[in-house]
C-alpha beads as a LAMMPS data file, in Angstrom:
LAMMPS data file: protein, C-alpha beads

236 atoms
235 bonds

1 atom types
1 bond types

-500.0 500.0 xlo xhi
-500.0 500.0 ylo yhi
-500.0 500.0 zlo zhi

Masses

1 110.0

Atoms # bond

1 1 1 360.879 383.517 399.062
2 1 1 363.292 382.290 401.699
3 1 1 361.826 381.695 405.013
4 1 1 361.857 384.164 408.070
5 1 1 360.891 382.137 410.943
6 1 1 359.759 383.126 414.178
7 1 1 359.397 381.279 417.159
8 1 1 356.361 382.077 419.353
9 1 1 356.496 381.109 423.220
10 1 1 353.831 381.726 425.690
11 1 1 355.283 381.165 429.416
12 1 1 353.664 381.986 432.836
13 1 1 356.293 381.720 435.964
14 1 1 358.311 379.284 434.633
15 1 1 362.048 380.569 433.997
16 1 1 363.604 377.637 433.965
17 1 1 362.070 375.723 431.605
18 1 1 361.821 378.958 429.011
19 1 1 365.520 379.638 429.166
20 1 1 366.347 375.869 428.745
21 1 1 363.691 376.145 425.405
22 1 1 365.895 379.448 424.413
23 1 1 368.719 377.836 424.344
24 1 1 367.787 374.891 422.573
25 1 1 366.725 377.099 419.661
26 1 1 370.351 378.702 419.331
27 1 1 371.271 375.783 417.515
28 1 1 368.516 375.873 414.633
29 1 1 369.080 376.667 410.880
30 1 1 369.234 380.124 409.418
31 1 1 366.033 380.563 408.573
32 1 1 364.977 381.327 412.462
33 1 1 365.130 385.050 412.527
34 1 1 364.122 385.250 416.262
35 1 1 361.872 384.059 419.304
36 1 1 358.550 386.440 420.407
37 1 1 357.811 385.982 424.197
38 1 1 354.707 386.476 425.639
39 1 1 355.541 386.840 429.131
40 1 1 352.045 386.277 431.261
41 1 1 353.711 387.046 434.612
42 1 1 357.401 387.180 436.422
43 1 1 359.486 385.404 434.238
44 1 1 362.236 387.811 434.512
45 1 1 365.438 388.744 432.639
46 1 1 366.036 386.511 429.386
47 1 1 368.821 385.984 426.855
48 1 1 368.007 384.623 423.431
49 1 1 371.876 384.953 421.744
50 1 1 372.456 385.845 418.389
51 1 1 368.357 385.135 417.604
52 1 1 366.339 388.848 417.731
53 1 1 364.016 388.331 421.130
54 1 1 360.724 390.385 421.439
55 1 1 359.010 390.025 424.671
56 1 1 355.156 391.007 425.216
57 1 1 354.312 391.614 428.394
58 1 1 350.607 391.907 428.823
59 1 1 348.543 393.597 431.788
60 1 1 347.111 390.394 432.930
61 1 1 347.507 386.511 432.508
62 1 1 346.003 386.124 429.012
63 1 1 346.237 382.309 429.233
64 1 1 347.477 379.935 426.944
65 1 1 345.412 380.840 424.128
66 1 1 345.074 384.615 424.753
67 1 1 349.310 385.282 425.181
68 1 1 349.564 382.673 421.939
69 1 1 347.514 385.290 420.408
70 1 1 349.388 387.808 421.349
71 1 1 351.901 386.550 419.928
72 1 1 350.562 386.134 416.824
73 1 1 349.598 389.368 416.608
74 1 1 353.145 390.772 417.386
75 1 1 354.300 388.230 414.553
76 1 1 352.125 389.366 411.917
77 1 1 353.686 393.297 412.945
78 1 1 356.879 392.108 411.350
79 1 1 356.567 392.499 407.508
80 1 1 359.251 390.245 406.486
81 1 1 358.323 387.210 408.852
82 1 1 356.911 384.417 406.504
83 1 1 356.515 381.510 409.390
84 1 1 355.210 381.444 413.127
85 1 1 356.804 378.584 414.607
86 1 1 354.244 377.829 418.122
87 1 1 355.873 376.249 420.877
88 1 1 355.681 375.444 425.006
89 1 1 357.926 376.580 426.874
90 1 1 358.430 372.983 428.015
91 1 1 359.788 372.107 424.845
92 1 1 362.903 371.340 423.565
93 1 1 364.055 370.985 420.185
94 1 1 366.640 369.027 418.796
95 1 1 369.330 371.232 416.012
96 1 1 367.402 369.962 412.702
97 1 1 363.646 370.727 414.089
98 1 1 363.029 373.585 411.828
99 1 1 364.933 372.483 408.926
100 1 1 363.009 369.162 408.710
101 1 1 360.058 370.884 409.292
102 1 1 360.774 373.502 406.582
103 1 1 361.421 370.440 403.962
104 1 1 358.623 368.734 405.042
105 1 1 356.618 371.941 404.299
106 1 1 358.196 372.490 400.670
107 1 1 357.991 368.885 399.530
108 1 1 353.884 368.539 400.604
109 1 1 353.007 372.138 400.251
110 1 1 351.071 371.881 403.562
111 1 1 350.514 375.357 404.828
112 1 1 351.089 373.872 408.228
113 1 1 353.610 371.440 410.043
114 1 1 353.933 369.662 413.003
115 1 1 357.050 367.767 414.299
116 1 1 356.887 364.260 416.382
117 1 1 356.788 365.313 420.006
118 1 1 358.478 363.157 422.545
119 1 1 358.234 363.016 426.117
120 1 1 360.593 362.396 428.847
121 1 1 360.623 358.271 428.071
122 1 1 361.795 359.223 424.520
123 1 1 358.199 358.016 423.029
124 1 1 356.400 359.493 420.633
125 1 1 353.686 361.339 422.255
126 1 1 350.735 363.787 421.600
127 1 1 350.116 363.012 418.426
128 1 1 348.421 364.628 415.859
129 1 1 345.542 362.720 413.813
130 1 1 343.648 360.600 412.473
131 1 1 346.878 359.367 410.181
132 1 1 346.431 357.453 407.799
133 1 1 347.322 353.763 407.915
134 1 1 349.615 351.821 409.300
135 1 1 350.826 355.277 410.728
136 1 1 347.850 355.805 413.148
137 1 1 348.131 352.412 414.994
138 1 1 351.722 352.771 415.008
139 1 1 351.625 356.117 416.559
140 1 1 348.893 355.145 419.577
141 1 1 351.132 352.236 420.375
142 1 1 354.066 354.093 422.786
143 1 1 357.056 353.997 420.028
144 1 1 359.885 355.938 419.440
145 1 1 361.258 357.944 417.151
146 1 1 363.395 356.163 415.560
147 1 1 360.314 353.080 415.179
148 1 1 357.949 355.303 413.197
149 1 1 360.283 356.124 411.021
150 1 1 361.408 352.420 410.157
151 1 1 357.912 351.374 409.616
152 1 1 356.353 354.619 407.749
153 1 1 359.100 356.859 406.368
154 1 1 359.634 360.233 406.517
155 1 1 357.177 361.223 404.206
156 1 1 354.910 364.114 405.454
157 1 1 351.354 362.813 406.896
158 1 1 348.218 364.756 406.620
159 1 1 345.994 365.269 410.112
160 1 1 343.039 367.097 410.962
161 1 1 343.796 367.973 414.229
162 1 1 346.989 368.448 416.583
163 1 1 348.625 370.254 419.698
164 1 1 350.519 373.266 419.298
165 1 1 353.418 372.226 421.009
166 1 1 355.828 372.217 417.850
167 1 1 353.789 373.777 415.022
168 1 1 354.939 375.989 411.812
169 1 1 352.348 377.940 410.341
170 1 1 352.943 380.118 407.391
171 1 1 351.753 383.692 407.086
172 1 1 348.810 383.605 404.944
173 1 1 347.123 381.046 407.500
174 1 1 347.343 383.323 410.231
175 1 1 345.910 386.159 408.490
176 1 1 343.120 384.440 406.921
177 1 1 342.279 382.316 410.105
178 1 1 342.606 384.726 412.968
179 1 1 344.087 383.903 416.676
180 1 1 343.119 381.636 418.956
181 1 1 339.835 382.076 421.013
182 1 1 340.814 383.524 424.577
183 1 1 337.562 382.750 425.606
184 1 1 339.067 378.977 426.294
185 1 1 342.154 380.147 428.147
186 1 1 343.809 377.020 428.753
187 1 1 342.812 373.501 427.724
188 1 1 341.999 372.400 424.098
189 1 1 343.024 376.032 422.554
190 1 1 345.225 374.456 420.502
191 1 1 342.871 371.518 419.101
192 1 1 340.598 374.188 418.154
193 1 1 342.918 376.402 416.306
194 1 1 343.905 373.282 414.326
195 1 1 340.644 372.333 413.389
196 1 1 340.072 375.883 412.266
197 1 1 343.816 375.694 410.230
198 1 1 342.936 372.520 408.715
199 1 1 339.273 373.049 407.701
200 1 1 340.908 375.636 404.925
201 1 1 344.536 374.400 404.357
202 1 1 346.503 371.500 404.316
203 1 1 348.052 370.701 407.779
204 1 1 350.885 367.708 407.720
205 1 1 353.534 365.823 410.425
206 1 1 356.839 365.958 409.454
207 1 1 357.907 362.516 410.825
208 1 1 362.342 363.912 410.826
209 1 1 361.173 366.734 412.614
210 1 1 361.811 365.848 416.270
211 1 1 360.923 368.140 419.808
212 1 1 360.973 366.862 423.094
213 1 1 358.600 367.805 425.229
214 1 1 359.556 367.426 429.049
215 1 1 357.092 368.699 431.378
216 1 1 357.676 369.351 435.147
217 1 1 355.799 367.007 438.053
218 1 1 352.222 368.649 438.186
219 1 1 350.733 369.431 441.560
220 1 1 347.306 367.560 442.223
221 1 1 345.738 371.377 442.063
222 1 1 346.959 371.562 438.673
223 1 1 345.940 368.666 437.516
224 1 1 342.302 369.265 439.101
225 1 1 342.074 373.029 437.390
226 1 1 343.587 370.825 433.924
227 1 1 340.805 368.198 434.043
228 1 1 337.799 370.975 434.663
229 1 1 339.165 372.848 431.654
230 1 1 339.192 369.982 429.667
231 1 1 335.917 369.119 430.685
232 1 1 334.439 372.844 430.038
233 1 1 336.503 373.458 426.541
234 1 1 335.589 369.689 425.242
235 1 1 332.183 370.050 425.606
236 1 1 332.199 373.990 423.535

Bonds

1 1 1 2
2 1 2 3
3 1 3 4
4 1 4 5
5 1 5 6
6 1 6 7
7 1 7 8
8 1 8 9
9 1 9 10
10 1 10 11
11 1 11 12
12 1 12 13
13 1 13 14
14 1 14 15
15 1 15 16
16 1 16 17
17 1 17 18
18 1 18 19
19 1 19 20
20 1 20 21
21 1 21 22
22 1 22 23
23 1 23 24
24 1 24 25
25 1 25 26
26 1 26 27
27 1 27 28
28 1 28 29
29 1 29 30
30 1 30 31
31 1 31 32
32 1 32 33
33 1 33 34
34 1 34 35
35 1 35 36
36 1 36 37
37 1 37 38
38 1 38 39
39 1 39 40
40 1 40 41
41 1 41 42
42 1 42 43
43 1 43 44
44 1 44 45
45 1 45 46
46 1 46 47
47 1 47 48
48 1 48 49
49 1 49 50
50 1 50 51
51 1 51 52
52 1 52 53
53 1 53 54
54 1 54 55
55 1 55 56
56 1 56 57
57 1 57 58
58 1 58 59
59 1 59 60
60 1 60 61
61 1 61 62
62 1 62 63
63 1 63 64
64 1 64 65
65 1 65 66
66 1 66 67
67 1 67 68
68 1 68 69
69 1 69 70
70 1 70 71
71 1 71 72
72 1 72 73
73 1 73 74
74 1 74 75
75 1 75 76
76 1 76 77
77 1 77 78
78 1 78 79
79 1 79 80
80 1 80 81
81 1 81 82
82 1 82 83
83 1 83 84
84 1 84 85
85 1 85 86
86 1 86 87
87 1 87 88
88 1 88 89
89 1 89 90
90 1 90 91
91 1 91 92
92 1 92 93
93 1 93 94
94 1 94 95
95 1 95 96
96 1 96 97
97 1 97 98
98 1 98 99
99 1 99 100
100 1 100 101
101 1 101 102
102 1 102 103
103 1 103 104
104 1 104 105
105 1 105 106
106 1 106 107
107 1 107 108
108 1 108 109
109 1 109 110
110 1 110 111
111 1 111 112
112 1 112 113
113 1 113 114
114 1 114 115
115 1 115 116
116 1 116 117
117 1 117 118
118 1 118 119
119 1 119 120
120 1 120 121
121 1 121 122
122 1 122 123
123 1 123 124
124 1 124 125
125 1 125 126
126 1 126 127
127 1 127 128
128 1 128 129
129 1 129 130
130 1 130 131
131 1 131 132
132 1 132 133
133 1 133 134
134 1 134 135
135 1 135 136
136 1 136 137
137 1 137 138
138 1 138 139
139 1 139 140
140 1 140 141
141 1 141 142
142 1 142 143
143 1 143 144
144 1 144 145
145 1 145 146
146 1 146 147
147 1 147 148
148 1 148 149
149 1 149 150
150 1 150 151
151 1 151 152
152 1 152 153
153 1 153 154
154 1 154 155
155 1 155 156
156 1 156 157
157 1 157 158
158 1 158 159
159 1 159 160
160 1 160 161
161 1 161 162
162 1 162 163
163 1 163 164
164 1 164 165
165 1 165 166
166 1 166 167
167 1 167 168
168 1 168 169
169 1 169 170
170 1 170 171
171 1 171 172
172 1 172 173
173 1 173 174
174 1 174 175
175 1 175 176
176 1 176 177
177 1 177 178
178 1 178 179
179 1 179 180
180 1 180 181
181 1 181 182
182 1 182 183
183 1 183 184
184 1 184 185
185 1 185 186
186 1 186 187
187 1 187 188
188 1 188 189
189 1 189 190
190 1 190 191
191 1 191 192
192 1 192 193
193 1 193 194
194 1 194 195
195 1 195 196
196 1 196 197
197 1 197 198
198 1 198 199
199 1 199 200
200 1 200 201
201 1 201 202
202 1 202 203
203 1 203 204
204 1 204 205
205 1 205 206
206 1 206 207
207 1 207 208
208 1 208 209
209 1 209 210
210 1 210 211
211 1 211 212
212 1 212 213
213 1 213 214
214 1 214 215
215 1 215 216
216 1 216 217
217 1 217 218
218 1 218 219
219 1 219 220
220 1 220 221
221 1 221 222
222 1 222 223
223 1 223 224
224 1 224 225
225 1 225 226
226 1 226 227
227 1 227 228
228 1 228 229
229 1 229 230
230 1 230 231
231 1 231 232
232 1 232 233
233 1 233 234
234 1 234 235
235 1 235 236
C-alpha cells in the first residue's frame, strides 16, 4: 500500500516557530498527504500550501500529551492515512526527512521510526536508546550528523525508548496501543508512549533521516515548571 502520511503538531502560543515547522514540511516527498494541528491556545491564522491542514482546537490546554492525542485521534478519523508522523513545533525538517524515514521503515519492517534530531550546534541530540554498540557511545558523545554516519552506517537501529520529536508511527500501532496518557501533561509523555510502542512492535532510528530541533531561550519559570514535571512524571 503506498503511504499516506500525516504530520501531527501540537503547539501552544507559539506562531512563529509552527509556521517556520509548516513550511519546512512543504518540501517533503509525496507521500505527506497533510499536517493535523492541535492548536492548545492563540496560535492564530496558518497556511500549510499545497499539504491538506486540519486544525483541532480544543476547549482547554490539553498539554503536550493530551493535544498529541488529539491528534491522534483526528488521524485515525481519516480512513486512508497509513502513517502519523509526531513532531514539535520547534522542529524543523530537512527535504528527505520522511523519505529516509519511510526507507528506513520498509527495509527493517519496524512499525516505528525515529530520525536523528539535531539541535541548534548541529549535534546529534536527544537520542533514542539503548543502541547497540559502537552506536550508543558514539551517540552520548556530542557528534554530528555527518560522524554517526561515518562510523555506523545508515542502517536502521533498534531502541526501546525515544522522544517524540520526529517519530513515524504506522496505523496499526496506534490503534492497538491507544494515545498518550493526559494524565502526564507535559514532561516524559513521550518516553512513555515509546515504551508502550516498543513493548509490542519493533521501534528503529533511521540514522539518513535528519530534523533539527531549535528551541527558543527558556525563561527560568519554565525551566522550574520543566524540572517539577520531570520530577513528578519520572517517578510514575
Amino acid at each position: 500500500m503506498k503511504p499516506c502520511v500525516w504530520a501531527i503538531i501540537a503547539t501552544y502560543r507559539r506562531p512563529e516557530l509552527l509556521r517556520r515547522a509548516l513550511t519546512a514540511l512543504h518540501d517533503q516527498c509525496s507521500a505527506l498527504a497533510g499536517v493535523i494541528v492541535v492548536d492548545n491556545g492563540g496560535t492564530g491564522p496558518l497556511e500549510s500550501g499545497d499539504l491538506e491542514l486540519k486544525v483541532v482546537t480544543p476547549p482547554d490546554n490539553l498539554g503536550t500529551a493530551g493535544g498529541i492525542a488529539a491528534g491522534l485521534k483526528a488521524f485515525l478519523a481519516i480512513p486512508e492515512a497509513t502513517h502519523c508522523w509526531i513532531m514539535d513545533d520547534d522542529t524543523v525538517t530537512e527535504s528527505n526527512t520522511l523519505n529516509a524515514m519511510l526507507e528506513a521503515h520498509e527495509s527493517s519492517s519496524a512499525v516505528v521510526v525515529t530520525a536523528v534530531l539535531i539541535n541548534e550546534h548541529g549535534k546529534v541530540a536527544w537520542y533514542p536508546g539503548p543502541l547497540s554498540q559502537p552506536a550508543w557511545n558514539l551517540v552520548r558523545g556530542g557528534v554530528t550528523p555527518d560522524q554517526f554516519v561515518e562510523q555506523c552506517g545508515i542502517t536502521p537501529l533498534k531502541w526501546t525508548w525515544a522522544t517524540w520529536g520526529c517519530m513515524l508511527i504506522a496505523r496499526d500501532a496506534v490503534e492497538a496501543v491507544g494515545y498518550p496518557d493526559a494524565k502526564l501533561w507535559y514532561q516524559g509523555t513521550d518516553i512513555e508512549y515509546a515504551l508502550r510502542l516498543s513493548a509490542n512492535f519493533s521501534c528503529v532510528l533511521a540514522p539518513a533521516a535528519r530534523c533539527h530541533h531549535l528551541m527558543p531561550p527558556a525563561t527560568h519559570e519554565q525551566l522550574s515548571n520543566k524540572e517539577l514535571w520531570s520530577m513528578q512524571n519520572g517517578a510514575y
